[in-house]
N, C-alpha and C positions, 0 to 999 in steps of 0.2 A: 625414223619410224619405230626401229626397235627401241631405239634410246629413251623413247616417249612411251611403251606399252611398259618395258621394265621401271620406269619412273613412277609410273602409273601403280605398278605392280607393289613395287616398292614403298609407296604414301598408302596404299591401301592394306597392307602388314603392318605398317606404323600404327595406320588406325587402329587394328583390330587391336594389335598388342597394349595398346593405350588405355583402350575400354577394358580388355582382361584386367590389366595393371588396374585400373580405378576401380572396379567391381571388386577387386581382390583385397584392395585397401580400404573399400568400404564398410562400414559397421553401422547398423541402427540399433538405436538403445528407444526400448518403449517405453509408452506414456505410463508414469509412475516410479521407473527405476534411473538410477543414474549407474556411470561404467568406470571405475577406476583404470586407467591407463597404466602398464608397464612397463619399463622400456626394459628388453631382456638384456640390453647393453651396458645399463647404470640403476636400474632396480626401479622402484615407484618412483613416479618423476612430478607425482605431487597436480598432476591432470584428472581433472573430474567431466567426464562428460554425461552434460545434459540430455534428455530426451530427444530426439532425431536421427537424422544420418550423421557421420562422420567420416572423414578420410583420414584413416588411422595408417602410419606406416606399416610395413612388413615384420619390423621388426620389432613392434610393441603387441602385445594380449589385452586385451581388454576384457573384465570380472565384475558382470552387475548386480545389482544390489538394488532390492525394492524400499524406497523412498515412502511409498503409497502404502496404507494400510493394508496389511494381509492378514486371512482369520488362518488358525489352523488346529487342528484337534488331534486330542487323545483319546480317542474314544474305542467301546468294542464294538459296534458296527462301520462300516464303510461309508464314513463321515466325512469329505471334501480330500484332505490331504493324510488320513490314516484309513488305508483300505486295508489294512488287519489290525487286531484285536492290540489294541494299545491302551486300553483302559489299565487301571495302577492300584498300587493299596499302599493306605494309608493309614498313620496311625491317628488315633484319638490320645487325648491327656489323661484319662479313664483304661487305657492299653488295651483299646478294642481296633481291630484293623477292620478297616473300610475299599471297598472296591468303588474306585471315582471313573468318571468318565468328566473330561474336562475339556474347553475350546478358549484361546486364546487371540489374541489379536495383538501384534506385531511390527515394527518397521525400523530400517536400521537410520541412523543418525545422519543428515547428508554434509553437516560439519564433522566429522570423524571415520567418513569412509576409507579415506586413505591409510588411516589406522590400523581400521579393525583386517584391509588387505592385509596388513604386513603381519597382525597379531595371529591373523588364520591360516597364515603362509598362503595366500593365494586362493582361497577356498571363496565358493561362487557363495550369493546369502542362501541360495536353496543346500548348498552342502552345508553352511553354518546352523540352517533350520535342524538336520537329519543328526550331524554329528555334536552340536553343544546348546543349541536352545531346546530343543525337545527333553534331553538326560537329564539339562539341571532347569530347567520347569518342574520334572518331577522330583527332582531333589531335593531343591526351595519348597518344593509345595508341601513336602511331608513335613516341615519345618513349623510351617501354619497350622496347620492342621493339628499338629502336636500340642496346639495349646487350647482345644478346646474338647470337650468332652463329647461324649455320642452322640446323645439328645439334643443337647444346642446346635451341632452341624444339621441333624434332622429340620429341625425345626426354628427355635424365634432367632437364633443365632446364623441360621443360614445369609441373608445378606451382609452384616457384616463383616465374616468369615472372606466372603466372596471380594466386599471389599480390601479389610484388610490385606489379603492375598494380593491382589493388584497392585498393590503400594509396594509392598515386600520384593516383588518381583522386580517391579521397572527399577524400583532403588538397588537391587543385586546385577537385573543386567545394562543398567546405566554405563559403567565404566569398561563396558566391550562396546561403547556405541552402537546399542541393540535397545528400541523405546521399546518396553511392555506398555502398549494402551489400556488394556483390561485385559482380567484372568476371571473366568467362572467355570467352578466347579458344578455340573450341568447336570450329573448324576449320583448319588450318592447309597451307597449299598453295603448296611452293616452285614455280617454271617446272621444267620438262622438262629442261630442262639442269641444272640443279641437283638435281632430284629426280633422272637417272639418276645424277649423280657421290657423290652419298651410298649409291646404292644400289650401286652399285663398291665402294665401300670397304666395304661392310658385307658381301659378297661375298668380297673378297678377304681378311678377318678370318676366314673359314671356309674356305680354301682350304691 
């Protein structure tokens, strides 16, 4: 009888510590992101996991990375993923600086994730967002920007600009396996002096 309650007792610890153990090896990666796997035994083991549950050992991490389009902004209001003042200056080809406020769109390469793990040392895609696609968005972009004067950004050159930009980008962060879909610069704001001397000549064009 004891022999049977301690048996008992015994397959019922098995159980529990079974379900701890698979809940503890468990990982879900959500719909639109894939999970680079590591094995902290042998380094990136060249496993990509897809959207669902997985049973991952103990001894691997898994660092996910959005696959799915994500928008993200540099703006100065508290615009989706920049709740402080993130708007930039920029220069003009004319050597006038512009205050932009800009929103981009986003998603890392899902042939090249295990790369860009090993290029970031391990860094999740939301720390690759904060720490190298946000700095040199603004970096590149002062690039563009440098080649077109005031009035054209204001005005009949603003779509182009916007385009061109897009192209400049996803071709600079193509080889981090990082797609730029589109870049638009969404607000554009010369100084005072330079926003009344455009505003003079467009004045004296109706006079």
């Amino acid at each position: 009888m004891k022999k049977g309650l301690i048996g008992g007792i015994a397959t019922i610890v098995i159980i529990i510590f079974a379900i701890i153990l698979g809940l503890a090896c468990t990982t879900r990666i959500p719909a639109g992101y894939v999970g680079v796997v590591y094995n902290m035994n042998g380094g990136v083991d060249g496993e990509v996991l897809n959207q669902g549950w997985h049973l991952v050992a103990p001894t691997k991490k898994v660092t996910e990375y959005s696959i799915g389009i994500e928008q993200s902004y540099l703006t100065a209001g508290k615009n989706g993923d920049s709740p402080d003042d993130e708007s930039f200056e920029v220069p003009s080809s004319d050597g006038k600086g512009l205050k932009v406020d800009m929103t981009f769109t986003y998603r890392f390469d899902i042939d090249k994730v295990s790369q860009t793990f090993t290029r970031f040392k391990g860094q999740s895609g939301k720390e690759i967002l904060k720490s190298f696609i946000k700095p040199n968005i603004i970096s590149w972009t002062k690039e563009v920007t440098a080649r077109y004067p005031v009035e054209e950004m204001l005005a009949e050159k603003r779509v182009d600009l916007n385009t061109e930009l897009s192209r400049y980008l996803a071709d600079k962060f193509s080889q981090y396996g990082i797609i730029i879909e589109n870049a638009t610069l969404i607000d554009i704001n010369p100084d005072d002096t330079t926003r009344n001397a455009i505003q003079q000549k467009i004045d004296a064009q109706y006079k």
